[in-house]
Each structure stands twice: as structure tokens, then as C-alpha cells.
NUVOBA-536506 format. One line per 3 residues: number of its first residue (from 1); their letters; for each residue z, y, x of C-alpha. Coordinates in steps of 0.001 Angstrom, whole numbers, always signed. Example, Ala and Ser with C-alpha at 12.3 -4.5 7.8 and 13.67 -1.06 7.14 Angstrom:
BEGIN
1	as	+7800 -4500 +12300 ~ +7140 -1060 +13670 $
! end
This chain:
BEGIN
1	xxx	+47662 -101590 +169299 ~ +45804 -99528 +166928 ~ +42012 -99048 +167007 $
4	xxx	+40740 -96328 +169548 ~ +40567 -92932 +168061 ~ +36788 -91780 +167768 $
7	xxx	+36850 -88574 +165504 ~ +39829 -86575 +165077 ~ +40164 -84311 +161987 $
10	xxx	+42444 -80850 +161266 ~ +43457 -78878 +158867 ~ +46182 -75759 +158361 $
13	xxx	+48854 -75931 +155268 ~ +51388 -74178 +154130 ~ +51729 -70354 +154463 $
16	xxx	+49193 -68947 +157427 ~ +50189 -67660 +160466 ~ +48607 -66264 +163264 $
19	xxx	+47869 -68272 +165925 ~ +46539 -71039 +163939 ~ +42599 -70179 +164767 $
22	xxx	+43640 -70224 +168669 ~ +45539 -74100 +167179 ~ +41547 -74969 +165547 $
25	xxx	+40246 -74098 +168563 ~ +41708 -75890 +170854 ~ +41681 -78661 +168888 $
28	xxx	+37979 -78961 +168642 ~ +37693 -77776 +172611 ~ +40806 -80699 +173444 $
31	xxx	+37869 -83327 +171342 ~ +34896 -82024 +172836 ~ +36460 -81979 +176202 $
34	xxx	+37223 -85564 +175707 ~ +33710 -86958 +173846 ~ +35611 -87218 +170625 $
37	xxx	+34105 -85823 +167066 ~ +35568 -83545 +165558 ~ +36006 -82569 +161489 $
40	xxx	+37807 -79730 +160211 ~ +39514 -79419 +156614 ~ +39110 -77224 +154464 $
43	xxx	+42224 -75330 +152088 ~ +44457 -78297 +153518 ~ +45609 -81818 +151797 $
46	xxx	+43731 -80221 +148887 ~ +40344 -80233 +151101 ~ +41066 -83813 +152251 $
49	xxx	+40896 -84517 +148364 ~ +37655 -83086 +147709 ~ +36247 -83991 +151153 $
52	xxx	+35757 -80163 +152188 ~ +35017 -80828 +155425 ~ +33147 -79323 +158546 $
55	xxx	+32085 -81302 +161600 ~ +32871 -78602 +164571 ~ +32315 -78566 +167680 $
58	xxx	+32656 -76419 +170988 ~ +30468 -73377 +169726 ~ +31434 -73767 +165958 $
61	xxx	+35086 -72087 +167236 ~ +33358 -69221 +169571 ~ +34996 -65844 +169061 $
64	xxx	+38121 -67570 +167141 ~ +41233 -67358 +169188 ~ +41921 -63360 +168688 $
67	xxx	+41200 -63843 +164478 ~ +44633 -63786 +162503 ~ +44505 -65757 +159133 $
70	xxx	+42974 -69273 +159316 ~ +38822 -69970 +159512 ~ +40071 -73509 +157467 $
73	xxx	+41703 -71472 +154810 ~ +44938 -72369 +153558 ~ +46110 -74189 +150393 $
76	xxx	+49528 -75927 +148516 ~ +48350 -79255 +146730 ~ +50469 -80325 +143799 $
79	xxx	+47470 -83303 +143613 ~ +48362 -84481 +147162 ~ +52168 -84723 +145849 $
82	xxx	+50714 -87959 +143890 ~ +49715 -91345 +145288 ~ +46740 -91027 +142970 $
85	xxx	+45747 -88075 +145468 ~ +46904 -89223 +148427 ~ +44694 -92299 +148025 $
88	xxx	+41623 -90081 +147288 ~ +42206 -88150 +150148 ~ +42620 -91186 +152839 $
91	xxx	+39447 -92403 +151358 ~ +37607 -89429 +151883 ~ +38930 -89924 +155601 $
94	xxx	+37627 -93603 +155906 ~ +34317 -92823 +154589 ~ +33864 -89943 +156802 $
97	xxx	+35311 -92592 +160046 ~ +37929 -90046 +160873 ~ +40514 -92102 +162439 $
100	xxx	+43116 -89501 +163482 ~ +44577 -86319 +162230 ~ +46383 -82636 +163406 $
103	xxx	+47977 -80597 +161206 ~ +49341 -77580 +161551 ~ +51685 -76181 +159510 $
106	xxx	+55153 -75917 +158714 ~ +57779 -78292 +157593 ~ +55985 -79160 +153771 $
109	xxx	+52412 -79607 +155884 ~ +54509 -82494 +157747 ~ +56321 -83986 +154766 $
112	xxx	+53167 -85088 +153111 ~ +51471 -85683 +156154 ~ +54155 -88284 +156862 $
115	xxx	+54475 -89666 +153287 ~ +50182 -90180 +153610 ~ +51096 -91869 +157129 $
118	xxx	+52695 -94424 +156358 ~ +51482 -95125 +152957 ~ +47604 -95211 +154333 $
121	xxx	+47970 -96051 +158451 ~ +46678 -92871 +159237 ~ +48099 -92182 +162591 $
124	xxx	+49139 -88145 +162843 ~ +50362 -85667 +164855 ~ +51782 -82221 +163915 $
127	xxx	+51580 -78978 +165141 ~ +54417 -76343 +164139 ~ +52302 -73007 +162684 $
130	xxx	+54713 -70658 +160607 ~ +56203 -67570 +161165 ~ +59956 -68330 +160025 $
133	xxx	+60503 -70263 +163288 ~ +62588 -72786 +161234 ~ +61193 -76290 +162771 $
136	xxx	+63822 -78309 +164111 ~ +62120 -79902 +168348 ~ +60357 -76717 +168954 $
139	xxx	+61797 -73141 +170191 ~ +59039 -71471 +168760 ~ +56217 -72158 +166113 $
142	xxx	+53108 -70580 +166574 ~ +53176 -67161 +164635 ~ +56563 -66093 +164640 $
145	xxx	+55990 -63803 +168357 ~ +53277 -61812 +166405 ~ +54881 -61414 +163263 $
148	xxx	+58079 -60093 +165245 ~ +55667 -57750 +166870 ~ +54702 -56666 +163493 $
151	xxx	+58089 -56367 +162632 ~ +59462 -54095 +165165 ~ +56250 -51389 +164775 $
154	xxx	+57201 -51205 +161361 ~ +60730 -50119 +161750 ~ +60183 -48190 +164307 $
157	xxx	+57600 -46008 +162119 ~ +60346 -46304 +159041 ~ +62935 -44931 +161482 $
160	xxx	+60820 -41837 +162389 ~ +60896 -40918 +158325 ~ +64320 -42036 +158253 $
163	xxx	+65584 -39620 +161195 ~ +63336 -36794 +159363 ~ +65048 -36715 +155944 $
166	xxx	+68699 -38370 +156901 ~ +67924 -41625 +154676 ~ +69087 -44930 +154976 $
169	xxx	+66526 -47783 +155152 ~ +66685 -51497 +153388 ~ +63621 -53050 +155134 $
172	xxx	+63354 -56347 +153621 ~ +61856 -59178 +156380 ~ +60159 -62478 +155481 $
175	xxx	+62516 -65391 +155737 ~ +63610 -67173 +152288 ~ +65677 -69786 +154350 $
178	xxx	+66070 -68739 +157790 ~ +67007 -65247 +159414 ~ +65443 -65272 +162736 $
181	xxx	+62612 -62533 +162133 ~ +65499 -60337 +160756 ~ +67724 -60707 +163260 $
184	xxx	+65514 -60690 +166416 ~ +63919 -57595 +164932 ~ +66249 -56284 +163945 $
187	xxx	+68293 -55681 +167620 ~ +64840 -54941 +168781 ~ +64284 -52111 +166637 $
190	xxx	+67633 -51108 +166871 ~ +68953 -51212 +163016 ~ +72692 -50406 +162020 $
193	xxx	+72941 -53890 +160090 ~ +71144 -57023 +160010 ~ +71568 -59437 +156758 $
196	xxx	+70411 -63219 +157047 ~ +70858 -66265 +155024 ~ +72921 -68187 +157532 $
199	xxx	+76063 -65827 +157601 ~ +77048 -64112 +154139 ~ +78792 -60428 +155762 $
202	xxx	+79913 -59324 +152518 ~ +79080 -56284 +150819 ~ +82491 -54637 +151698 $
205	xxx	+81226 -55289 +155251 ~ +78247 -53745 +154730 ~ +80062 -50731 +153435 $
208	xxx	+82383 -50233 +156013 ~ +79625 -50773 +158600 ~ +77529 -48092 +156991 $
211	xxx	+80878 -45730 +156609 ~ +81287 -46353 +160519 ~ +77903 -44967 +161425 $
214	xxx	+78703 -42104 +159392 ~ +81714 -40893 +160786 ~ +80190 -41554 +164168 $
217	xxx	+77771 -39111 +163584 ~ +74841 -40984 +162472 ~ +72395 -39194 +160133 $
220	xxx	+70176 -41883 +159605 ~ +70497 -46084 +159669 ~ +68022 -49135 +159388 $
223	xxx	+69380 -52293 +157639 ~ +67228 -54983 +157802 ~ +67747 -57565 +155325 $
226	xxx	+65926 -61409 +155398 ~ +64264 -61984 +152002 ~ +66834 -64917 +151481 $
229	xxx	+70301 -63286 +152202 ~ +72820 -63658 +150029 ~ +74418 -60745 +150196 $
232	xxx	+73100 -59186 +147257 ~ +70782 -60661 +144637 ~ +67933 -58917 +146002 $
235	xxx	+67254 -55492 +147849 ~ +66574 -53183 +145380 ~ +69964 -53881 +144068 $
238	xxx	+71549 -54096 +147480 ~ +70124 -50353 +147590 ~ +71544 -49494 +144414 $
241	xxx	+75251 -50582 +145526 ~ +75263 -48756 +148715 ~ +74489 -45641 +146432 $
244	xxx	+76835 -46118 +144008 ~ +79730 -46497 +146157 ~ +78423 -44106 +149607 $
247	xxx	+77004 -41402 +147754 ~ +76228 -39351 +150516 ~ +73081 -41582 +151724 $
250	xxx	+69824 -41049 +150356 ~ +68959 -45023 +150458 ~ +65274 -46236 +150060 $
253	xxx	+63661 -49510 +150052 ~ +60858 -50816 +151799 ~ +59678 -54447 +151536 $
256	xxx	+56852 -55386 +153976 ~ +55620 -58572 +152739 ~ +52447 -60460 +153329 $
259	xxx	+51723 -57724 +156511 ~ +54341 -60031 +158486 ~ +51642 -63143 +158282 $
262	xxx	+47964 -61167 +159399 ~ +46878 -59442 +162164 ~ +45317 -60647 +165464 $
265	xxx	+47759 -63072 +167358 ~ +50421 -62162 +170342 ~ +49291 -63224 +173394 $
268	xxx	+51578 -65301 +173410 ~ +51319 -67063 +170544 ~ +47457 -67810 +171500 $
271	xxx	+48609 -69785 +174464 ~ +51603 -71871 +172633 ~ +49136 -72813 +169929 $
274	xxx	+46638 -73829 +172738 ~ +49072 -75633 +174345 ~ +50457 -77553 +171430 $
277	xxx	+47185 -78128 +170485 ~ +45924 -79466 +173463 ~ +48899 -81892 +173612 $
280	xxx	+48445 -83020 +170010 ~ +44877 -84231 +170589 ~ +46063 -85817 +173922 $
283	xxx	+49154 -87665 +171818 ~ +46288 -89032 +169325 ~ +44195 -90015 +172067 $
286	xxx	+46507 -92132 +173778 ~ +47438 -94137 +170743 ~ +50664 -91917 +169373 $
289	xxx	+51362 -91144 +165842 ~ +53811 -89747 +163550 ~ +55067 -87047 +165967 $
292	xxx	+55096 -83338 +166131 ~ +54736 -81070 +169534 ~ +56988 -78278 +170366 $
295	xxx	+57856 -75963 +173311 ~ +61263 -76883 +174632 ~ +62542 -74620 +177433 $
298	xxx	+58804 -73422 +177778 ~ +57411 -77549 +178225 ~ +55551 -78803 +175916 $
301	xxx	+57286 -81684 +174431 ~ +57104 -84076 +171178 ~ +59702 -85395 +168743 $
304	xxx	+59560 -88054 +165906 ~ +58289 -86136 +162768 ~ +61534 -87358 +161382 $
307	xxx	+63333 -85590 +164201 ~ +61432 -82382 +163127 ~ +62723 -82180 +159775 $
310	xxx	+65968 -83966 +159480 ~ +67325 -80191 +160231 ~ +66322 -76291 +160796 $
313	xxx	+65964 -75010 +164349 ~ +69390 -73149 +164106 ~ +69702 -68926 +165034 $
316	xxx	+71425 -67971 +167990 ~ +74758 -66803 +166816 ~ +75781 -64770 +170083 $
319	xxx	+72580 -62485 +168856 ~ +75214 -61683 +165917 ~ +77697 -60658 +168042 $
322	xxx	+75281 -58511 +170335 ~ +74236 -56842 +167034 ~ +77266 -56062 +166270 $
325	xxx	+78349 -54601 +169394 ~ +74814 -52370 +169657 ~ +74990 -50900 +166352 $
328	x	+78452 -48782 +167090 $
! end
């Protein structure tokens, strides 16, 4: 039995996402609620290092849940890839009696928070924040609702220009490894062709699908392509091909970036970080470590960290096929 958790700490990792303010805050409310101290992190493992810390408390995360971004900041730590570091950082955590951590993040935040674990008996518990949805025990991380809502306004403001001037669109999504922003936005904003890492179409595909909508009539499309497919080596050239070989569209890029991460959180994502959150502290509390919390057929449920990233949280291929069938 390990020693009874006093003061809890947090932190956010990895790439922000909204959401993770509403994941602070109900941390520190989950603590308070309970008569347990609570110390926030600042810029991450990299925070832990230099013992950036806050103690927080009820009031110190007023007016929080609606604010995109992160009030802890955000950081990658090549230092807390070290022992060296690691070792600073879990004695910055003994000599400020923090007993217990959450972080929230995505799947690097747990790696290292795993690694420190077991190499320092720190007992954590993770919470999934990143808008790629690509955690393996969870059916959504906190962020990826918003940034789909950010998403689909997008297109469907490129699609008023594109209907205006007959062009064809390349809207390039976030998602390096995993497709599920492009291809849930893209059925909900209604584009001609989606293009994700998991399934290589083919750029004869691509053609013909394009050459379909054509003939059918169709003076404008949307193709909405994840940052990692591997269809072409990038966009831009993707754009290039489709006008060398279909002449006859007028194709332009447009490559939203960093817009996909801000903005003030979904309603939804507010409560899943709250109740992830909430859970975490609870886990902590009750002498659990080394897991991560997820939302499983809308419970809130918890997995061995090494559950959570033995594999990616895999698309839904029938969404392919509904694609398909919608774009004629």
C-alpha cells in the first residue's frame, strides 16, 4: 500500500488543445473538493525540471473552463528525455511533498510520464488532451469535438469561394498520423474526396473521382486532405498534379494549421475533460497509478497506460464507404 496522497500536482504536454483549462480546473476543484493541495506545472516535464510551479486552488481556476489554449502553458522537453532530468524533476516533486500527479496530454505526455513512474515511484494518472483523437482506451480525447467544429466552419466558408469562381479546393487538416479530423470533417462539410494516412486511394483514384464530379455536373469540389496522407508528398504538389493532368479545374490550396488547436472549447469537450478529470483525481486518491481515463461508450473508464499506447484508437472504416457513397 502506498502512502496516502496529500497534494496532487498537473501539468499539460504535448501540443494544446482545447479543453485542457476545463481538465486544470477540475483538477484543482476534484482536490479542493476532497481537502487535497493542489500544484500546477508550468510548460510541462520541462516545468517539473525547473520547479515552475503554482499552488492553486478553487478560485485560482475562476473564469477558466470557456479559455482555449492552456493557463499552464505547454512545452516538449528534450532534458526530461534524460535520467539526469528526470531525476531533477522527481526531486523538485519530493521537496515540494507532491505525492501524486495528472497529466494531460497526448501519447508522448504519457511515455515519459510512465518512464519517470517507474524509475522514481511516482504514482500517475493520465488524462488524454489532443486533438488527433489517436489514444488507444478512449473514444474521444479532449479537443478533437472543437477542433472538428473548427474544421467544418472553415470548409464551409472555402466552399462559398469555391462555388463563386468554379475552383477546386485542397484543404489540408491537422493529422500527421491519424485521419480522423479529415475524415469526420470532411462528410460533415460535404467534400468530393477525403485523403488520410490509414488508406493510400491513389492518385489515379483521385483523378477519376474528380473526373466523376465533373461529368456529373459539378462546378466546384472540396478535397480534404490529412497533413500525413500519403497520397502525394505534400499538398501543394497534390494541387499541382490534379492541374497538370485535369486542366479544366482552377485548383487552390488552403492549409489551416495551428487555427485547428485555439478557440474556446465545444461544449462538449468542457464536460469530457471535467469528467476525465474528475476521475483521474479520484483514481489517485484511492491509491491507483500508472493508468489513463477515457470515455468508452460515453462511461468514463481507465486502462493500463500500457494499454493506451501499445496501439492508435483505429478510424471507422464504414465512414469511408459512406464518403464514398455521398460524394456521387
Amino acid at each position: 500500500m502506498g502512502k496516502k496522497v496529500r497534494r496532487i500536482g498537473v501539468m499539460t504536454s504535448g501540443g494544446d488543445s482545447p479543453g485542457m483549462n476545463a481538465a486544470i480546473r477540475a483538477v484543482v476543484r476534484t482536490c479542493a473538493y476532497y481537502h487535497t493541495d493542489c500544484v500546477g506545472y508550468y510548460r510541462g516535464f520541462q516545468g517539473m525540471i525547473n520547479g515552475e510551479s503554482v499552488s492553486l486552488n478553487a478560485r485560482s481556476v475562476r473564469n477558466t473552463i470557456n479559455l482555449g489554449g492552456t493557463i499552464l502553458q505547454s512545452a516538449r522537453s528534450k532534458e526530461f528525455m534524460t535520467e539526469e532530468g528526470r531525476a531533477k524533476a522527481a526531486a523538485n516533486l519530493r521537496e515540494a511533498d507532491v505525492d501524486a500527479m495528472v497529466l494531460i496530454g497526448g501519447d508522448g505526455t504519457f511515455r515519459g510520464g510512465q518512464v519517470f513512474s517507474k524509475e522514481h515511484n511516482i504514482p500517475i494518472i493520465g488524462v488524454p488532451g489532443t486533438i488527433d483523437n489517436d489514444i488507444n482506451g478512449t473514444n474521444f480525447t479532449i479537443g478533437y469535438d472543437t477542433a472538428l467544429n473548427t474544421v467544418v466552419e472553415a470548409i464551409d466558408k472555402i466552399r462559398d469561394t469555391a462555388s463563386s469562381h468554379n475552383r477546386l479546393f485542397f484543404v489540408e487538416v491537422m493529422g500527421r498520423d491519424a485521419g480522423f479530423i479529415a475524415l469526420n470533417t470532411g462528410i460533415g462539410a460535404g467534400a468530393e474526396e477525403i485523403l488520410i494516412p490509414e488508406e493510400n486511394l491513389g492518385l489515379d483514384r483521385l483523378l477519376d473521382s474528380l473526373e466523376r464530379s465533373r461529368r456529373a455536373g459539378k462546378t466546384s469540389s472540396i478535397v480534404v486532405v490529412s497533413e500525413g496522407d500519403k497520397t502525394g508528398k505534400n499538398v501543394f504538389q497534390l494541387a499541382e498534379y490534379v492541374k497538370e493532368n485535369l486542366p479544366f479545374y482552377d485548383a487552390r490550396v488552403t492549409v489551416l494549421g495551428h487555427i485547428q488547436r485555439g478557440g474556446r472549447p465545444s461544449c462538449f469537450d468542457r464536460v469530457l475533460a471535467s469528467r476525465l478529470s474528475v476521475r483521474a483525481v479520484e483514481l489517485l486518491l484511492d491509491g491507483k497509478r500508472g493508468l489513463m481515463v477515457g470515455m468508452i461508450n460515453n462511461d468514463i473508464e481507465s486502462c493500463n497506460l500500457d494499454e493506451a499506447l501499445k496501439g492508435k484508437h483505429t478510424i471507422n472504416k464504414d465512414l469511408l464507404r459512406i464518403s464514398e457513397i455521398l460524394s456521387t
